[in-house]
VOGU-3710 file (C-alpha; in Angstrom, 3 decimals, decimal comma):
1> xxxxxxxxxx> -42,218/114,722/191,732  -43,942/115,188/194,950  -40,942/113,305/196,981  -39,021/117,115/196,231  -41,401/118,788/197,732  -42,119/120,041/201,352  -45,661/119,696/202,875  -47,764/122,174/201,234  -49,071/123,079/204,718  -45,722/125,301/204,819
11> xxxxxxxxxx> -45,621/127,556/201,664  -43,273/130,425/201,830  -43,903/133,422/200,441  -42,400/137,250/199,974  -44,387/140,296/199,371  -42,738/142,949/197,307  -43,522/146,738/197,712  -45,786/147,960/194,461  -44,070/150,985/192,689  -47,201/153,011/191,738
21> xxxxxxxxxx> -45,447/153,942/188,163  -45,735/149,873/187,414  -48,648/149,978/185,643  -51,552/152,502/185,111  -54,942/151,009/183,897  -56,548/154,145/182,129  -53,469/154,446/179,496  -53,776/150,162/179,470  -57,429/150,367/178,123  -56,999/152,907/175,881
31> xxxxxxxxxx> -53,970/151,798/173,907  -55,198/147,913/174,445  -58,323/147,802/172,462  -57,331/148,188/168,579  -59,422/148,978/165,484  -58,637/145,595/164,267  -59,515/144,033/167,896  -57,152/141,980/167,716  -54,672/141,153/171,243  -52,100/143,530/172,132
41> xxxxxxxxxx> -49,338/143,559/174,546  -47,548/146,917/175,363  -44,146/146,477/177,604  -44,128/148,906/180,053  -41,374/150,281/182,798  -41,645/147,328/184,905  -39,144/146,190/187,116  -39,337/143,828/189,584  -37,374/140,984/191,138  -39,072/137,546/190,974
51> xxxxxxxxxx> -40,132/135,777/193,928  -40,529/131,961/195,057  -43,140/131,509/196,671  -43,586/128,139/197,162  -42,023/125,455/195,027  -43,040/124,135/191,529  -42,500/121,060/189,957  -41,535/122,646/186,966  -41,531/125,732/184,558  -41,580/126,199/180,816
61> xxxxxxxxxx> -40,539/129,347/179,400  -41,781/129,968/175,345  -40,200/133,389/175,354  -43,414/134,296/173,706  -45,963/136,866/174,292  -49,407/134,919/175,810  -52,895/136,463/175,405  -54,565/133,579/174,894  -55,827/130,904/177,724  -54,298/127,127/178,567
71> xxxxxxxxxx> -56,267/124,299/177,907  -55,248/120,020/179,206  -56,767/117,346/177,103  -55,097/113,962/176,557  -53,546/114,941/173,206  -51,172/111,587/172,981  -54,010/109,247/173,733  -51,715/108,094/177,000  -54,314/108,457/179,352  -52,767/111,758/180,976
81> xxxxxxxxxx> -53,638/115,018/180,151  -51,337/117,581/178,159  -50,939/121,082/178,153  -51,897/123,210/174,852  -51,168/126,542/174,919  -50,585/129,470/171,727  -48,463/132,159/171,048  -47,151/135,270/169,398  -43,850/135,063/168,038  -40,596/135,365/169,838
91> xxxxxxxxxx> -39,279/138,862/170,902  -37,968/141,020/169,588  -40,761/140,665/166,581  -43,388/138,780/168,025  -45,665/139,865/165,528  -44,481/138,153/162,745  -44,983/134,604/163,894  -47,064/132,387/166,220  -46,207/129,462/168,066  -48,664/125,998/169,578
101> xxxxxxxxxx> -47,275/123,921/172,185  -48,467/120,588/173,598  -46,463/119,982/176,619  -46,515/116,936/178,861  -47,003/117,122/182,619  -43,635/116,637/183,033  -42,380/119,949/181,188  -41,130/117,863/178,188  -42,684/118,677/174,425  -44,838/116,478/172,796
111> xxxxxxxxxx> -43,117/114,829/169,675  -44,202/116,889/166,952  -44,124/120,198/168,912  -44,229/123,536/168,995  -45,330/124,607/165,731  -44,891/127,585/164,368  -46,886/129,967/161,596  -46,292/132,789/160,102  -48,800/135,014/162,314  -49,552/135,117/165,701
121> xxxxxxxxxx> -52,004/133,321/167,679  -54,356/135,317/170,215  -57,347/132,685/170,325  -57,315/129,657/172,975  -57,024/126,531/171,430  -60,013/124,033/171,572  -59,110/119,936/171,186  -61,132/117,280/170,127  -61,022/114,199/167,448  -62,942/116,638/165,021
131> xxxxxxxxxx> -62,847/113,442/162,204  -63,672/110,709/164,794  -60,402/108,517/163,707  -59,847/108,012/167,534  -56,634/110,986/167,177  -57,755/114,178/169,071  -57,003/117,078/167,278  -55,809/120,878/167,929  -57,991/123,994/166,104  -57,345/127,038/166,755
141> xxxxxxxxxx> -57,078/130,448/164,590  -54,182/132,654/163,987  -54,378/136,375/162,497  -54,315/135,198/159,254  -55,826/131,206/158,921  -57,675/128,658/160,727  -55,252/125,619/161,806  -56,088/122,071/162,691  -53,220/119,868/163,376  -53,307/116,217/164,877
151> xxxxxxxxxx> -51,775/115,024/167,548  -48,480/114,729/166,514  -48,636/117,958/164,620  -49,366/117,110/161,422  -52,401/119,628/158,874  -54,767/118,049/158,475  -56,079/117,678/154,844  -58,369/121,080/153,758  -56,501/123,554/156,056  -55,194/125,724/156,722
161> xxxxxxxxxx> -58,023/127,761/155,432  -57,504/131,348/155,020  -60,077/133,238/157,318  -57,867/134,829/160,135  -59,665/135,430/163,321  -58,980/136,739/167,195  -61,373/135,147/169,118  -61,398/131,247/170,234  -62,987/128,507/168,155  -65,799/125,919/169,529
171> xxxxxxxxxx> -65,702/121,641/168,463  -69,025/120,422/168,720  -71,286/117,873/166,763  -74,039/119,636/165,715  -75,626/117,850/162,730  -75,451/114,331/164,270  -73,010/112,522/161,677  -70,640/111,534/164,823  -67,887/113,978/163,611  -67,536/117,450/165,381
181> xxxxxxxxxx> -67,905/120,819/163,804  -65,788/123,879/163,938  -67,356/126,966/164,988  -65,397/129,818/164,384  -65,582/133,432/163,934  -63,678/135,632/161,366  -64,424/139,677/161,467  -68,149/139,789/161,220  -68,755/136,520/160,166  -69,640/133,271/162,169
191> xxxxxxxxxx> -68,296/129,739/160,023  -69,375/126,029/160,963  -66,487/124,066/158,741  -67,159/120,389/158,760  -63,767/118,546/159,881  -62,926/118,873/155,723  -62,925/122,358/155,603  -66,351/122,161/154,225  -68,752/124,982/155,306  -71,853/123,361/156,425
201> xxxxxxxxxx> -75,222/124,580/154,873  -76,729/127,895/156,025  -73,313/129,473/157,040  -71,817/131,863/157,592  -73,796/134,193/158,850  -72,502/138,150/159,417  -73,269/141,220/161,054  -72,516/144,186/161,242  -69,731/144,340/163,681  -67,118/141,761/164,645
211> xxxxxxxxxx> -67,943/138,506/166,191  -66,354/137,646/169,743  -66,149/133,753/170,685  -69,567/131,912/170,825  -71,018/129,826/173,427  -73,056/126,794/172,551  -75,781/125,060/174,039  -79,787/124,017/173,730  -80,909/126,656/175,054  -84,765/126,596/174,479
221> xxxxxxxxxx> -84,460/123,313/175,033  -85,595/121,810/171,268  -83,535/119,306/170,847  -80,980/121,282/168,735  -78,087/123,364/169,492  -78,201/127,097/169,881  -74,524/129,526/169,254  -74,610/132,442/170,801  -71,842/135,243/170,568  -71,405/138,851/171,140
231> xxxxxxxxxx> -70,059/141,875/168,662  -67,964/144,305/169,286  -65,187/146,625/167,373  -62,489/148,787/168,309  -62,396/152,179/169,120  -65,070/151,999/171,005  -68,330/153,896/169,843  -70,992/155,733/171,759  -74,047/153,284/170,582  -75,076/149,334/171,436
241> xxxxxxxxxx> -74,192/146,350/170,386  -75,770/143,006/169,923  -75,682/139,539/171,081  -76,773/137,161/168,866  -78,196/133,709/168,844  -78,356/131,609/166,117  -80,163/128,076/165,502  -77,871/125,549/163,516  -79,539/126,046/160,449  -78,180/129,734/160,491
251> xxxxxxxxxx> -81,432/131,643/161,404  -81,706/133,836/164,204  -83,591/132,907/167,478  -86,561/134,261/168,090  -86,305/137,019/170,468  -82,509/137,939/169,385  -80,505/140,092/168,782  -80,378/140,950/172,187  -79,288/144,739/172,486  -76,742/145,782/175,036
261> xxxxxxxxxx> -74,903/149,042/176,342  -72,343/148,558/174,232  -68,975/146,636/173,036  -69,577/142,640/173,850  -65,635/141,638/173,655  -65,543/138,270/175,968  -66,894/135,035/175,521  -70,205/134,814/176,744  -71,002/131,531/179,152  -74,291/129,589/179,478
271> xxxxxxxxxx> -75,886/127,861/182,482  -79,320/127,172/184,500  -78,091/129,753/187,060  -81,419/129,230/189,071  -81,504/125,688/189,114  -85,051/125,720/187,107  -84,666/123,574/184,224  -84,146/126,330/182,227  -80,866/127,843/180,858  -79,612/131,827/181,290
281> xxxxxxxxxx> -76,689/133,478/179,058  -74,043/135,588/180,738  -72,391/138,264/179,200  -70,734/141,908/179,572  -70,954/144,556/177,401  -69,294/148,533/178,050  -69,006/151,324/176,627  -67,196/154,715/176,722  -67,705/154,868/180,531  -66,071/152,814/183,567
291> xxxxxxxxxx> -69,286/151,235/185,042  -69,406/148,195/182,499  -72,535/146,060/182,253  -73,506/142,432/183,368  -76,180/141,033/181,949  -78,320/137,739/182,644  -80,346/136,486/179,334  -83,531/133,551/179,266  -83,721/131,721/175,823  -86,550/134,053/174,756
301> xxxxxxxxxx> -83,864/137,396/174,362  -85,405/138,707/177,495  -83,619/140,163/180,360  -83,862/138,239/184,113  -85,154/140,018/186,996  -82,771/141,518/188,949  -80,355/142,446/185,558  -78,089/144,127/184,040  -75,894/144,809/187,455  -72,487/147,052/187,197
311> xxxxxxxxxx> -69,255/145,507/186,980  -66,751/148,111/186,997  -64,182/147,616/183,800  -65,839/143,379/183,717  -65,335/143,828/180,143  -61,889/142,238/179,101  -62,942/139,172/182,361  -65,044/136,296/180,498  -67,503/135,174/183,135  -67,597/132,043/184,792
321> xxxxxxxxxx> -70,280/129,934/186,269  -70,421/127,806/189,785  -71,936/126,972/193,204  -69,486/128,958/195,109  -72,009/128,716/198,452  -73,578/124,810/198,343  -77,094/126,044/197,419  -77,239/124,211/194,327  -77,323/127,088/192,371  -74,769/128,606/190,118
331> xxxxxxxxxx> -73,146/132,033/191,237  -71,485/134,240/188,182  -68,176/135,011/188,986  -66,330/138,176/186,898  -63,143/140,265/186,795  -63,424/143,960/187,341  -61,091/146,634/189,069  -61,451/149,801/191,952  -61,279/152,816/189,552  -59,184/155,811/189,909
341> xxxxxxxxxx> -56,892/156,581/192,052  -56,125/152,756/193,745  -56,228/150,994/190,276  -56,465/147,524/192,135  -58,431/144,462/190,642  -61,549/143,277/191,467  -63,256/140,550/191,728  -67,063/139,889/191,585  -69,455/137,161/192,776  -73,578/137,587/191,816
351> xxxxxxxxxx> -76,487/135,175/192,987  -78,992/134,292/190,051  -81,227/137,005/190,598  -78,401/139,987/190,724  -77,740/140,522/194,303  -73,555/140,311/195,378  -72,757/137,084/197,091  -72,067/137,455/201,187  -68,060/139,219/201,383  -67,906/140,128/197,801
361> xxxxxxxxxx> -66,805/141,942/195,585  -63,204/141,323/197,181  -60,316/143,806/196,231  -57,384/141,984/195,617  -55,163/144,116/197,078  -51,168/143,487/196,924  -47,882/144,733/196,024  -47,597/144,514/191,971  -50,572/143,918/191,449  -52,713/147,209/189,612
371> xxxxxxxxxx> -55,347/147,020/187,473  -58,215/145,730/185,764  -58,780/141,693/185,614  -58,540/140,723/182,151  -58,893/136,983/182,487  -61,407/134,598/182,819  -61,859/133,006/186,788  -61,760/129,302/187,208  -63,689/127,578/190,127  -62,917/124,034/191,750
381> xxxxxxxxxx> -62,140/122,703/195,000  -58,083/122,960/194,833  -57,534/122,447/198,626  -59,491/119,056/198,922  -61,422/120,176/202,044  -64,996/119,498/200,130  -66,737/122,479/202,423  -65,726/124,997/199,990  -65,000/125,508/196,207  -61,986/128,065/195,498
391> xxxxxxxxxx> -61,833/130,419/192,794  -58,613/130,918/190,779  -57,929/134,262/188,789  -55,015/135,232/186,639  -53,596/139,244/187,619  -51,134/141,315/186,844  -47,742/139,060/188,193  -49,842/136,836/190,009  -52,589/134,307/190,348  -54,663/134,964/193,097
401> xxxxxxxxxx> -56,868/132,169/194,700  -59,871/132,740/197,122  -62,283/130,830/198,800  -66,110/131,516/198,757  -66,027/133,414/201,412  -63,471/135,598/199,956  -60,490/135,039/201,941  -57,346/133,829/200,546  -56,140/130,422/200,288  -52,837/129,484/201,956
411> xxxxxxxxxx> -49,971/130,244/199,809  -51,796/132,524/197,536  -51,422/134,779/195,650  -48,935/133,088/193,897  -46,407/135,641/191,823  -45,668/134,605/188,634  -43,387/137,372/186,793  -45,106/138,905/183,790  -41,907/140,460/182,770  -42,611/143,818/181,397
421> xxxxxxxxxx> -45,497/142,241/179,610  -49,583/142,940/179,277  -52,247/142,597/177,449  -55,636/142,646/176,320  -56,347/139,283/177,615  -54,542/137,186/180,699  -53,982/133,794/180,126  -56,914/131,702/182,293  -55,198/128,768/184,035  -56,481/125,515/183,980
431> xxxxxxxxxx> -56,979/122,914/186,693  -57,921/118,712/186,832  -56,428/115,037/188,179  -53,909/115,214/185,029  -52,653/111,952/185,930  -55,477/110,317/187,367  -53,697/109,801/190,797  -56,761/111,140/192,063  -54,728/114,632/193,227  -55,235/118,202/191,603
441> xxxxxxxxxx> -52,572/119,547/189,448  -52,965/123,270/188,065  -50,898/125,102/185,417  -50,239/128,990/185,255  -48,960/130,686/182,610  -47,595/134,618/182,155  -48,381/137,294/179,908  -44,873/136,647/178,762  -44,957/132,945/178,533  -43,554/131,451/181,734
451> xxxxxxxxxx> -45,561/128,161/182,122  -45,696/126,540/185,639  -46,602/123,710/186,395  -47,965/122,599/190,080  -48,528/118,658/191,156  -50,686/119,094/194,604  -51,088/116,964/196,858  -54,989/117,880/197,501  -57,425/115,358/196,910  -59,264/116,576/193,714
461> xxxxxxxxxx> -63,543/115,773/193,499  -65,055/116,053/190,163  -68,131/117,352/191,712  -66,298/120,288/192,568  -65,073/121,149/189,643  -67,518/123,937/188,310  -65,316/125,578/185,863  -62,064/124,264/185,154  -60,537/126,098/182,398  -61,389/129,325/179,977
471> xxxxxxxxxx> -64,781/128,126/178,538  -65,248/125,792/180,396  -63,775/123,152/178,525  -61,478/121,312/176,411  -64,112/122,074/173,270  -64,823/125,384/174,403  -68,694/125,475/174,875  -68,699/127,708/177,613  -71,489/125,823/178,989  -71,416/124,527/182,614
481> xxxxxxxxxx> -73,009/120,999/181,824  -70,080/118,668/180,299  -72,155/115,525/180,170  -74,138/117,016/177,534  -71,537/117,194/175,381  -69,961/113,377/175,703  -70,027/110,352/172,994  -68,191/110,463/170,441  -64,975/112,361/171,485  -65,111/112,447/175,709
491> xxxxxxxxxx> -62,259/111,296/177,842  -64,677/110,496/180,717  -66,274/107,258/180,718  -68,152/108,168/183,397  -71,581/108,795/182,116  -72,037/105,929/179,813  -75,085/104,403/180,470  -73,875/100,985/182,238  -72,159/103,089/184,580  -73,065/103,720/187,988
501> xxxxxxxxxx> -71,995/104,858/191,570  -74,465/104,994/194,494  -75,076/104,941/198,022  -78,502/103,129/199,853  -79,579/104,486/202,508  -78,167/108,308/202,286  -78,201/109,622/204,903  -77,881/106,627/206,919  -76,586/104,953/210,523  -75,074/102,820/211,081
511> xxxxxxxxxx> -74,371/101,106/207,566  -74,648/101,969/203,753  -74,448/99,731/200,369  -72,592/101,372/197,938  -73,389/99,798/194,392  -71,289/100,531/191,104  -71,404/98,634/187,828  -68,520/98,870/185,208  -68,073/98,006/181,982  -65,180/95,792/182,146
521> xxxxxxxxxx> -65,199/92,452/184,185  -61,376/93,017/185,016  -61,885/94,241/188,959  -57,872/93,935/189,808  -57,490/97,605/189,333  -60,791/98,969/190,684  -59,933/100,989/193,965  -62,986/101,966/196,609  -61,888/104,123/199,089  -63,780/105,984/201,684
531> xxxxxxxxxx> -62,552/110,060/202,455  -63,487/112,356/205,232  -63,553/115,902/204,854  -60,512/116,702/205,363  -59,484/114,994/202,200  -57,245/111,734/204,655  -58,309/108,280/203,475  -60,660/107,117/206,483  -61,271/103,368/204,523  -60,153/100,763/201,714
541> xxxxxxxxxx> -63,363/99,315/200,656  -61,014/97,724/197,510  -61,151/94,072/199,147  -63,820/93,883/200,221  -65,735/94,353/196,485  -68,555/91,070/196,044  -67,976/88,971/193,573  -70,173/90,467/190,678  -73,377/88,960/188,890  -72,213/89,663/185,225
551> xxxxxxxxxx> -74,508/91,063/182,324  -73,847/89,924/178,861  -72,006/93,024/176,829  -72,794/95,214/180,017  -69,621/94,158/182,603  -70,659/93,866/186,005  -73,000/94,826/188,934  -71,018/95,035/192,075  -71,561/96,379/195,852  -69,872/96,480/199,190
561> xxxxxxxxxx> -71,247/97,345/202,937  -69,566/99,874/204,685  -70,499/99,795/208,289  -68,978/103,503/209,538  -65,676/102,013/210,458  -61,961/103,180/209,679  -59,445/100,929/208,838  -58,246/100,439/212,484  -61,996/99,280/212,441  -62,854/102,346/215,078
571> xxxxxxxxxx> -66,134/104,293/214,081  -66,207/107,090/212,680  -67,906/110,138/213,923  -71,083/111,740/212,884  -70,249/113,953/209,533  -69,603/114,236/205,600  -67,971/111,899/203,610  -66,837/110,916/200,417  -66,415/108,001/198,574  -64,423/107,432/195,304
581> xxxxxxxxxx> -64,392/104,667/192,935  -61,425/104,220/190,092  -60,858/101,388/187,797  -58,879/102,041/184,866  -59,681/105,671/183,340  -62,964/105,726/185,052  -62,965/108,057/188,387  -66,275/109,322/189,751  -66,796/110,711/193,642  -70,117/111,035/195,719
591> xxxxxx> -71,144/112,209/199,081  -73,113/110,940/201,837  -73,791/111,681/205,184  -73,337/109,619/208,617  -75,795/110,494/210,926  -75,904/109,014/214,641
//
């Protein structure tokens, strides 16, 4: 695909002229949030003409309403990731059906889909092999039932099962019988179904209000997974709401239900934000006023120092977690907007302890765009430059990306024609090395379902990649620590015990051993290849790999000397750089530092 395309160091773009009348944000928020809570899209007077610029490999167009956020997984099992993605129902009626796609990265469907139901879908999609038969599997909620379909698009035996639900479902195995669990809220109740249909012991639980999607992880550190999850309804009331947190067995944690302003509508996320061993939950919460509420939450139900900070209209933007500024600690990025009378989205970057990161909030500030962010941001390094991370956010006809210092990348904001369509939620895009060619690719989708697909030709690092997709992940934790979470149903090899990469001495001058083990003797398709910062391949370590001492059952132990030189066999200067090892489906990237 990439032979079609210029150098993305020349992207062309057009800026249109906003029409003020295109959208107005008070009348939005108002008419947006139903009794029901369920997604809504209103088309309003907007006209525009759409604009290339810069060239995609390909688009897919659903003709479908979107409110819900993409997820890639490797559905087929072909060691390439897929694109799942839900629906309303086609126009003129999109409220009568709902539609699930699996789309390869070359635009084509997956055999076996779309599939359509006889409500809509405004929950994201999480995928996993929830029966451990080695087929990964897609559950996800419409209005009306709870859906999990195989790869190929088949029911699977117990559903659908008729508890219809709004917010986005979580896979996780949280009893230890090496299936996964569905977490999944319906109205005011919270349901763990075993991969049956089953309802595991001590569920569900309810409250008073509705339930909002839950974020899972051990938070007090017990050995046991905690679920937390917000409430919220619609109208909005003048009073508070509560976030919850619940221990597997169904019992509430100690120190919970946490008490906010108000509505808790978006997912909440999890993460040690302060690098102390020791997890925080995120979450917003508003009420009947514009200056919406951020909170940061220890495992105890206390509120951190430095908390709750003002997000103006955060409350429809699911927060996301990363280390925007290299300090090893994780910065909370949200949606927000400029109130009355600009109307222009916002976004916001926090520090652990409260304070605004250096050059933010930024304003994104361009012609069609108005409003309030309603989607969830999504931070990796897309530009392959390894001295910053970027953040991606879905807007009104666009997708804007920054970079941590809040300047915009080159070619951004990309516009991507909404046409006449909004909602309560903005699809999320989602981000990774689909194809393991070790390049990024990212996918963008619409309010009104125009999929695009983009094959870069960016190095992509897996260190950099803080939060790829809407919750995180393909299983929808909304925790910023993956390698809990792998065994039984992970695509990445990569933190199996008998696998390894490392550098000795780090920093070091002149030379460095890097050691790796794998856990396959077959070395013919093992790459090592040496990066600077720039992202340009500096040296091919591949033939130079040492014949390995082998370990019965464990593969084998393997290292190579790289003595600062490029492959002319000049050295290299003083600086960063990167070296990445792939063999097979197994890709892992580390740093380490020259120093003369």
């Amino acid at each position: 695909m990439k032979k079609y395309r210029n150098s993305l160091l020349i992207l062309l773009f057009i800026f249109m002229v906003a029409n003020g009348s295109l959208f107005c944000k008070t009348e939005f928020i108002k008419s947006s949030l139903t009794e029901t809570g369920e997604g809504l899209f209103i088309n309003n007077s907007l006209s525009t003409d759409p604009l290339e610029n810069r060239e995609r490999d390909w688009s897919y167009h659903t003709q479908s309403p979107v409110l819900s956020s993409l997820k890639i997984a490797d559905l087929d099992g072909d060691n390439v990731k897929d694109i799942i993605m839900t629906t309303y129902g086609h126009q003129p009626n999109p409220y009568g059906a709902g539609f699930v796609y699996a789309i390869d990265i070359d635009g084509n469907d997956l055999p076996g889909w779309p599939v359509e139901v006889g409500s809509p879908f405004s929950a994201t999609a999480a995928i996993g092999d929830i029966n451990n038969d080695g087929i990964t599997d897609i559950v996800v909620g419409s209005w009306s039932a709870l859906y999990v379909w195989d790869s190929s698009g088949n029911l699977h035996p117990g559903f659908p099962l008729n508890y219809g639900g709004h917010k986005s479902p979580v896979l996780l195995n949280v009893d230890d019988d090496e299936e996964l669990e569905i977490i999944y809220p319906s109205g005011s109740s919270l349901y763990i179904f075993n991969h049956d249909g089953s309802i595991l012991p001590g569920w569900p639980v309810s409250t008073t209000y509705d339930i909002g999607s839950p974020a899972i992880a051990d938070i007090d550190n017990d050995g046991e997974y905690e679920i937390v999850a917000g409430t919220f309804q619609g109208p909005v009331v003048p009073e508070s709401f509560d976030l919850f947190a619940w221990n597997i067995d169904g019992s509430i944690m100690d120190g919970f239900p946490f008490e906010a302003c108000g509505v808790i509508k978006t997912a909440p996320a999890i993460g040690d934000l302060d690098n102390d061993g020791t997890l925080e939950i995120v979450a917003v919460a508003y009420e009947e006023t514009d200056e919406d509420l951020l909170y940061v939450i220890d495992p105890q139900g206390n509120l951190k120092p430095g908390w709750p900070v003002a997000v103006t209209y955060g409350r429809l933007s699911s927060p996301a977690l990363g280390d925007i500024d290299g300090d090893g600690d994780f910065e909370i990025l949200i949606g927000g907007y400029v109130p009355s009378p600009t109307f222009l989205e916002k976004l916001y970057a926090f520090h652990h302890d409260g304070s605004a990161v250096t050059n933010w909030p930024v304003v994104l500030d361009h012609a069609g765009s108005a409003g309030n962010i309603n989607s969830s941001p999504i931070i990796a390094d897309i530009d392959g430059d390894t001295t910053s991370v970027e953040i991606l956010v879905k807007v009104h006809n666009h997708v804007f990306a920054l970079h941590s210092d809040g300047s915009l990348v080159a070619g951004y904001p990309y516009f991507l024609d909404d046409e006449s369509s909004s909602g309560t939620f903005s699809p999320a895009p989602a981000l990774g090395d689909m194809d393991n060619d070790g390049d990024i690719e990212l996918v963008f989708s619409s309010h009104s379902g125009n999929l695009v697909f983009l094959d870069e030709e960016d190095l992509f690092f897996p260190d950099f990649e803080f939060w790829p997709m809407f919750k995180h992940n393909r299983f929808n934790t909304g925790y910023n620590q993956p390698e809990v979470f792998t065994g039984i149903d992970d695509e990445q090899v990569i933190n199996l015990p008998d696998l390894y990469l490392d550098n000795y001495p780090n920093p070091f001058n002149p030379t460095t051993t890097i050691s790796f083990s794998l856990n396959t003797e077959n070395t013919e398709n093992t790459e090592l290849v040496i990066y600077n910062l720039k992202g340009q391949k500096i040296k091919d370590l591949s033939p130079s790999l040492c014949h390995p001492e082998f370990i019965e059952g464990k593969g084998g132990k393997y290292s190579v000397v790289w003595n600062g030189t490029d492959d002319n066999n000049q050295l290299v200067s003083t600086g960063i750089y990167f070296y990445k090892l792939t063999s097979g489906s197994y890709t892992s990237t580390k740093k380490m530092i020259l120093m003369k």
